[in-house]
Every structure is written in structure tokens, then in C-alpha cells.
C-alpha positions in Angstrom: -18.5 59.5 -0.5 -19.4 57.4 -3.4 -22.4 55.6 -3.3 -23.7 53.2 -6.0 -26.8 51.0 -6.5 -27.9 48.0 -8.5 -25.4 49.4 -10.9 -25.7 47.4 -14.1 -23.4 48.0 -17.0 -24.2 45.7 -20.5 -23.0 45.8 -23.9 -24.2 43.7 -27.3 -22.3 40.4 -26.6 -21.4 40.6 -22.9 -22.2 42.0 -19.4 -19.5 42.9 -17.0 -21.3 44.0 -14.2 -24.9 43.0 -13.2 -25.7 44.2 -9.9 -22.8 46.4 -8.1 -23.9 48.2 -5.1 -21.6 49.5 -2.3 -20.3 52.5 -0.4 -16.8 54.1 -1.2 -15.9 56.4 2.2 -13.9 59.7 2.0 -10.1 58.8 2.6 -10.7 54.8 1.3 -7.9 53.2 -1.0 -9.2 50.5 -2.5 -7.3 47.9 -4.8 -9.8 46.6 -7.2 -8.6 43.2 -8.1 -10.0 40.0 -9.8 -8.8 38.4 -13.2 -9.8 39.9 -16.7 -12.8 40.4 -18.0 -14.8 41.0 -14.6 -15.5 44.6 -15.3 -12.8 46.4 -13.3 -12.2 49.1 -15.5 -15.8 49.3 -16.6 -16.9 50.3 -12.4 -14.3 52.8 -12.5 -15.5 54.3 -16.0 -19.0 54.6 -15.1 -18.1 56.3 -11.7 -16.5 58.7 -13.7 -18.9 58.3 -16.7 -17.0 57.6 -19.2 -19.3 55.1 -19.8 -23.0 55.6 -19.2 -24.3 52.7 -17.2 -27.2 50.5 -18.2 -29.3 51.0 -15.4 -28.7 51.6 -11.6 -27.5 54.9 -9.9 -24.3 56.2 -8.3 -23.8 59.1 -6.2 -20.8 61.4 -5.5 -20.7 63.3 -2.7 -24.5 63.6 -2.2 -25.0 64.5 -6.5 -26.5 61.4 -8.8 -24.3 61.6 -12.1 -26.5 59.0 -13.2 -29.2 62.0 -13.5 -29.4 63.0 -16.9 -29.4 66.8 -15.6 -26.1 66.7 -13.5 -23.5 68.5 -15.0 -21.1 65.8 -14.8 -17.9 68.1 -16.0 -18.2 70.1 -12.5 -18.4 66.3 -11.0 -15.4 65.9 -13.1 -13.5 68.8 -11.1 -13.0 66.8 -8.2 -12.7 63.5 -9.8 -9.4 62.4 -11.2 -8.8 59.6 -13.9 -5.1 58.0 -14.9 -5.0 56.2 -17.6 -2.5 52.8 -18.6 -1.8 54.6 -21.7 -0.9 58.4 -20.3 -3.2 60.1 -22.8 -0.6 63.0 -22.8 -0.8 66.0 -25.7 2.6 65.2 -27.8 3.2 68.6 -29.3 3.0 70.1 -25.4 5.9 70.4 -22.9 5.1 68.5 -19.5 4.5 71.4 -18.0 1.8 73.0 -20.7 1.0 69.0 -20.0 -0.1 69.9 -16.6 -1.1 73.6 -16.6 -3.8 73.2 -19.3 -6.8 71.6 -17.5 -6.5 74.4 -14.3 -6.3 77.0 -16.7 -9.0 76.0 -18.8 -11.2 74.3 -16.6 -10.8 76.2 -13.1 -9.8 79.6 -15.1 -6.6 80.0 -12.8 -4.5 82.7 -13.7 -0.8 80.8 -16.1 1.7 82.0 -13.0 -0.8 80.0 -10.6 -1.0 77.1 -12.9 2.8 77.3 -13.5 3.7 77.3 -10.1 1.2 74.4 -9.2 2.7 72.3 -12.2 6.0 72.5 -10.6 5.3 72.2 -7.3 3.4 68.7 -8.2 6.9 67.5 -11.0 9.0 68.1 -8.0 6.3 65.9 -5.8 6.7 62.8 -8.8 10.3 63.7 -8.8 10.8 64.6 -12.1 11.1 69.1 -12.1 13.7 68.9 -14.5 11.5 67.3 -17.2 9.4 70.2 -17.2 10.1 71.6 -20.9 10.8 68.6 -22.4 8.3 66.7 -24.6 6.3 63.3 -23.8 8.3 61.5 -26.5 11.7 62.4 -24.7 10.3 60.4 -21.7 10.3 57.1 -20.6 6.9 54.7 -19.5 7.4 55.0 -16.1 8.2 59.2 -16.5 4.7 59.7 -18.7 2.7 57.7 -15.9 4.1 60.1 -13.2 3.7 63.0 -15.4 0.0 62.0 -16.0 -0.7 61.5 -12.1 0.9 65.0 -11.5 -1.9 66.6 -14.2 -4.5 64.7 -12.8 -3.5 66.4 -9.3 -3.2 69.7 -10.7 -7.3 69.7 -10.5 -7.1 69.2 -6.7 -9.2 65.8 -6.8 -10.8 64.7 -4.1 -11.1 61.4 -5.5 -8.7 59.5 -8.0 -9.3 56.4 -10.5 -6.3 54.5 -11.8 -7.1 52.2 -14.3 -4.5 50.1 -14.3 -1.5 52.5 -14.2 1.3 50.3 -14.5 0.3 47.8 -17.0 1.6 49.5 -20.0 5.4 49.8 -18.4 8.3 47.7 -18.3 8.6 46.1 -15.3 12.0 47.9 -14.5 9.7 50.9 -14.3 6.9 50.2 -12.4 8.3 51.0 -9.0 8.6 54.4 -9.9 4.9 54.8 -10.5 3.7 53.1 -7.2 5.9 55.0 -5.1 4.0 58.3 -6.3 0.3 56.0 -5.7 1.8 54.8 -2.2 2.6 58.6 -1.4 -0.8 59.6 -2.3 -2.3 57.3 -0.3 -1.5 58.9 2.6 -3.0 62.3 1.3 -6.6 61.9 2.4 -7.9 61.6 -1.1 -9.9 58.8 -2.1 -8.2 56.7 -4.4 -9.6 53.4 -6.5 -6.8 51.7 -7.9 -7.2 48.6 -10.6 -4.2 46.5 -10.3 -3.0 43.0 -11.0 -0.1 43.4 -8.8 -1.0 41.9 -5.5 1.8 42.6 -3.4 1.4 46.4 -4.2 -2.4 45.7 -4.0 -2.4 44.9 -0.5 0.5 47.3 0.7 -1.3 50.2 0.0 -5.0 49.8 0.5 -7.2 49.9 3.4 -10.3 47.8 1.6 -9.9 45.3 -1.3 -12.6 44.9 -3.9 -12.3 41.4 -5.6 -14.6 41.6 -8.4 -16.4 38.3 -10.6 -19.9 37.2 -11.8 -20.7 40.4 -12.7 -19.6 42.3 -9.7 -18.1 43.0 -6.6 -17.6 38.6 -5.5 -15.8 39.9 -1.9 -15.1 42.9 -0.2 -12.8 43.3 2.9 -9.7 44.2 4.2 -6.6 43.3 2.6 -5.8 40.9 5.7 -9.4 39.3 5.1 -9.3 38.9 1.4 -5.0 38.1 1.0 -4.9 35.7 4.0 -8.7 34.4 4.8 -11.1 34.8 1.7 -14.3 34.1 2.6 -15.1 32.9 -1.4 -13.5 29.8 -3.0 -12.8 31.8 -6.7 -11.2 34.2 -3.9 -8.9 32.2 -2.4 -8.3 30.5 -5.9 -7.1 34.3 -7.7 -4.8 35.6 -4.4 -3.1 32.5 -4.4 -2.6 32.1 -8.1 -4.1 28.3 -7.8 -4.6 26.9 -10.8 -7.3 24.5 -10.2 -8.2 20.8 -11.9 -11.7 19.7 -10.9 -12.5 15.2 -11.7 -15.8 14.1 -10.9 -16.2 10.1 -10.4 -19.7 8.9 -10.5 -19.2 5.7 -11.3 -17.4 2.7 -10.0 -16.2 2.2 -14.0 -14.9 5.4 -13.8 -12.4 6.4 -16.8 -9.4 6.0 -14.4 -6.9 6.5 -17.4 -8.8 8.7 -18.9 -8.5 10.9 -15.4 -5.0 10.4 -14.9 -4.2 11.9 -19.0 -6.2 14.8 -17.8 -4.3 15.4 -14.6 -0.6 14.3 -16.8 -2.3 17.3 -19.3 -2.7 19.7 -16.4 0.6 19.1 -14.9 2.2 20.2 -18.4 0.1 23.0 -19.1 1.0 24.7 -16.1 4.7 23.9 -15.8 4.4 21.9 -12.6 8.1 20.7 -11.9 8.0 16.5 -12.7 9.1 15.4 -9.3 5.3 17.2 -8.2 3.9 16.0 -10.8 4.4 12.6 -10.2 3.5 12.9 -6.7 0.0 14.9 -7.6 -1.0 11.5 -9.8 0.2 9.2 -7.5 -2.2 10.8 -4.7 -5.2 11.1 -6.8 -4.2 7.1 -7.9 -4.2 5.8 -4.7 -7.1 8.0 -2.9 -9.5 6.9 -5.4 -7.6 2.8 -5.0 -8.8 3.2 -1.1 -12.3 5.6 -1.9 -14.3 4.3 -4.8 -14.5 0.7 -4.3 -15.5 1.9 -0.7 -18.8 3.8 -1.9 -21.8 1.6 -2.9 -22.9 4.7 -5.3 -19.8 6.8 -5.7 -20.3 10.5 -6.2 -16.7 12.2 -5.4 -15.2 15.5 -6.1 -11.8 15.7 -6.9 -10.3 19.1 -6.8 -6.5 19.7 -7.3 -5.7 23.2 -6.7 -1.8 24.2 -7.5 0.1 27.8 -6.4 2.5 28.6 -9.1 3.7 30.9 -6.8 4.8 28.5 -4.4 5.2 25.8 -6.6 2.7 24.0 -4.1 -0.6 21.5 -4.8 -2.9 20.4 -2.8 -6.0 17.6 -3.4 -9.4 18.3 -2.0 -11.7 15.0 -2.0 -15.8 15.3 -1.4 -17.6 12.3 -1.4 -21.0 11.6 -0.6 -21.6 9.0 2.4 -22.0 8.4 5.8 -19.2 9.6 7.8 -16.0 7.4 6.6 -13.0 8.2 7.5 -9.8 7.0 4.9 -7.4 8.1 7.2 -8.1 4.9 9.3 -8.3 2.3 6.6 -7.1 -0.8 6.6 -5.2 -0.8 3.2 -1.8 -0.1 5.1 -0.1 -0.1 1.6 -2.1 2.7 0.2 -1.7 4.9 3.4 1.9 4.5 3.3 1.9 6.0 0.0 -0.1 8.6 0.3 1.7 9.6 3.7 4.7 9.1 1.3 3.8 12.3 -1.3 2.1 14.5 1.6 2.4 17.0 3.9 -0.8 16.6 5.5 -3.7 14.0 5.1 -6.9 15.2 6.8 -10.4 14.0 7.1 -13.3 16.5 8.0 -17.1 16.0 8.4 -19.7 18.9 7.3 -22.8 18.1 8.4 -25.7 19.0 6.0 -23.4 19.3 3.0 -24.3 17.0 -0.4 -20.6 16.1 -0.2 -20.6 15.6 3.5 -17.4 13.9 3.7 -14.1 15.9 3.0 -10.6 14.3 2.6 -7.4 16.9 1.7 -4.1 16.7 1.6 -1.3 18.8 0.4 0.8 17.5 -1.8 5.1 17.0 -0.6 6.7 19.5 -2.8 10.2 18.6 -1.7 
């Protein structure tokens, strides 16, 4: 078990993680996701101390590595690390690749490390590469060559950092079959990833990180298909996300509607969506603002470039008022016009109380 605790990790000009506390089980694979910059690799290199953490502790397996008098190379026996750029030893075969750490480390006799090496290139599928050189391979070959070393010490636990970021993506298949065959091992695995579909395939407990740490924790079901966190939802659906604030009833309205015309061409939403996005925003605010005696409304447009879908989110503050009953029969026919859905929700106790959404027709 891995257990860390108010684990902060700071350097001259930034701070990528806080305050990270949590428990990793035995037998856990866990996707770390969240979007760059939000200490992902940074976790996984003070686990395995690669970097020494500000302040905080972590424990493996009972032992505090943060203690300056653990030995943290016998930690290191049981701990594996692959890397997104191989790290292997050019002027060595694959298998001298492999066989080095066991002999050198564990001090097991060359026909035991020989015969484990092979053994694990016929697990990653690739035996025959055994005398050839790292240069004579391609991406997707030197990342399963460096997962096969990394086995060779019998880990009990195994960080990837990213291990197919550095390949073409003709290649990367290759690589996450071996990960999604190791997964089923018993080990403990930790794997920093930015492909989501993989991501959630293979894991048991999803770790999306932000702010300075772990933002959301759960199973893949949980954090894919119900995130509990807004910046959540927003990263596993790919939303790319507008936010207008009106606060006045001489609001810039053409100022707004350049900003949404600016975020429609920045992201590459197809013109026919487009035009329906600004014509939605147009005529909620026609109906809302001249509605509110003090306006104070939210407008959030959230868009899925994945599925090329957008959806409007309006909070307003006053009583409970309802624009999908208005009388501007005009308005409502347009906005029923571009959308899917047009709902109207009430939460009580909110500043914003009143909540109008919509998605957005994308066809």
C-alpha cells in the first residue's frame, strides 16, 4: 500500500501540488488524468523519489521514503518506473537492456537474468529483438522493451509516466496492450495518460488531478459518466467552455456576441452551430435582461469537440422566473428552433438561484 499525506511538492516559479493526501491499495490501477501542468508526473516522481518533496510524507508498504534514513534504492526494488522517452542504454542489446538491473541490483546469477529477459520479450512479444540494438527498434518496440526491464526487478508496484506520448499514434496500441495485460497481474500500477478511452478501460480508480492536487477521485464510471466537479466534467468531455457575465442592463451586447463569433473560430465549431450558439445566447438575454430589475446573469457555453455538441447554461439572480413560460412567443419559437432541450431549474440557497440550459441543435 501507498499512503501519502499533505504531500506538498514546490519549485522557484510554480507549485504543482499543494496538499495531496490519499491511499493507493495493493492490486489498484489507477489512470491519473487531468490537463498539463497539474502535477501528474510530479506525484508519480516523488512516490518514487525522483524528486524530493517539499514537505508532507508518503509511505510504501509500511516504510516512509520521505525519512531521510530510508534507503530508498531497496524501496526502489519493488518499485518500477517507465519512462515516455525509454531511457534505454544504446551501445547494449535488448537483452543486456533487461538483464543488467537483476544482475547488478538483485545479484542474480547471467543464466537466471538471461532466462528471465526472455521469458518477459516473449510476454511484450518481441523474443526475436533480443540481440538487436535500441536504434534498430521502433517507438512502440523501445516502450515495450523498457516495460519488460522494468519487470525484470519483479515490481510490486509500477509508475508509467506517460508511456505513450512519445509514439506515433500507429504505435501506441502496441504499448497498451502490454499495460492492459499487466493490469490483470496483481501489481499495482499508476498510469499518467491523456488517452481517455484507454484511461477508463483499464483502471479500477481514476485520479483527476487540478489546483494543486488530486480535484476528484472515483471510479472510472463515477468520474467518465457522473463527475461530481464542474472542471471535471469540463476535461472528460473535452468542453471547451465560454463564460459572459451581464451585470448591467447596458450590457456590451455586440461586444458579447464578437466574443462568442471569436470562440466559435478558435475552436473550429462547424458554422451552421455556430450560428445557432449566437442566436441562443441573442435571444435568451432579448427575453432575460430586460426581465431583471438588477441583472446579474451567468452565461456559460460549454462545447464537446468530441461530439461537435454545445450547450448554454444561464444563472441569474431573482426570484423564481421561469423563461420557459414567457410571453414573448417569438423568442420561444427561436430558441425552441436551435435546441434540443430548453429547461428551467430552481436551486434554492444558491446566489444564482435561477438556472435556465439548453443544448444547443447540432443537426
Amino acid at each position: 500500500m501507498i499512503k501519502i499525506e499533505h504531500l506538498k511538492k514546490e519549485y522557484p516559479n510554480v507549485t504543482p501540488l499543494r496538499d495531496v493526501s490519499v491511499e493507493i491499495h495493493d492490486g489498484d490501477v489507477i489512470s491519473v488524468i487531468g490537463p498539463s501542468g497539474t502535477g501528474k508526473s510530479t506525484l508519480l516522481r516523488c512516490i518514487n523519489r525522483l524528486e524530493k518533496p517539499t514537505s508532507g510524507k508518503i509511505w510504501v508498504d509500511d516504510v516512509e521514503i520521505t525519512d531521510p534514513k530510508c534507503d530508498i534504492n531497496k524501496v526502489r526494488q519493488k518499485m518500477g518506473m517507465v519512462f515516455q522517452s525509454f531511457n534505454l542504454f544504446g551501445h547494449r542489446t535488448v537483452i543486456e537492456n533487461i538483464m543488467m538491473a537483476p544482475m547488478d541490483l538483485l545479484k542474480k546469477p547471467k543464466q537466471e537474468a538471461y532466462d528471465t529477459g526472455m521469458r518477459l520479450l516473449r510476454t511484450v512479444g518481441l523474443a526475436e529483438k533480443a540481440l538487436n540494438y535500441p536504434d534498430a527498434l521502433s517507438g512502440g518496440q523501445k516502450q515495450r522493451i523498457a516495460i519488460a526491464r522494468t519487470l525484470a526487478m519483479d515490481p510490486d508496484i509500477i509508475l508509467f509516466d506517460e508511456p505513450t506520448s512519445a509514439l506515433d499514434p500507429t504505435m501506441v496500441g502496441e504499448v497498451q496492450a502490454v499495460i492492459r495485460d499487466l493490469s490483470k497481474t496483481g501489481k499495482t500500477l499508476m498510469i499518467v495518460t491523456h488517452e481517455m478511452a484507454f484511461a477508463r478501460a483499464i483502471c479500477n480508480r481514476v485520479f483527476y488531478m487540478d489546483e494543486g492536487g488530486i480535484y476528484e477521485d472515483g471510479a472510472p464510471e463515477q468520474v467518465f459518466d457522473h463527475p461530481l466537479k464542474e472542471s471535471t466534467r469540463r476535461f472528460v468531455r473535452r468542453l471547451k467552455v465560454l463564460e459572459l457575465n451581464i451585470e448591467s442592463r447596458d450590457y456590451d451586447f455586440l461586444g458579447m456576441a464578437g466574443e462568442i463569433e471569436q470562440y466559435c473560430n478558435r475552436n473550429q465549431i462547424p458554422p451552421k452551430l455556430a450560428n445557432r450558439i449566437q442566436l441562443a445566447f441573442e435571444e435568451t438575454a432579448r427575453l432575460l435582461v430586460p426581465a431583471l430589475e438588477n441583472p446579474r446573469v451567468q452565461a456559460v457555453c460549454a462545447y464537446s469537440e468530441q461530439a461537435e455538441r454545445a450547450e448554454w447554461t444561464f444563472r441569474y439572480a431573482a426570484p423564481r422566473m421561469d423563461l420557459t413560460r414567457s410571453d414573448d412567443a417569438l423568442a420561444l419559437a427561436v430558441l425552441t428552433g436551435v435546441t434540443e432541450e430548453f429547461q428551467y431549474a430552481w436551486h434554492e440557497g444558491d446566489a444564482l438561484p435561477n438556472a435556465l440550459h439548453m443544448q444547443v441543435r447540432h443537426n
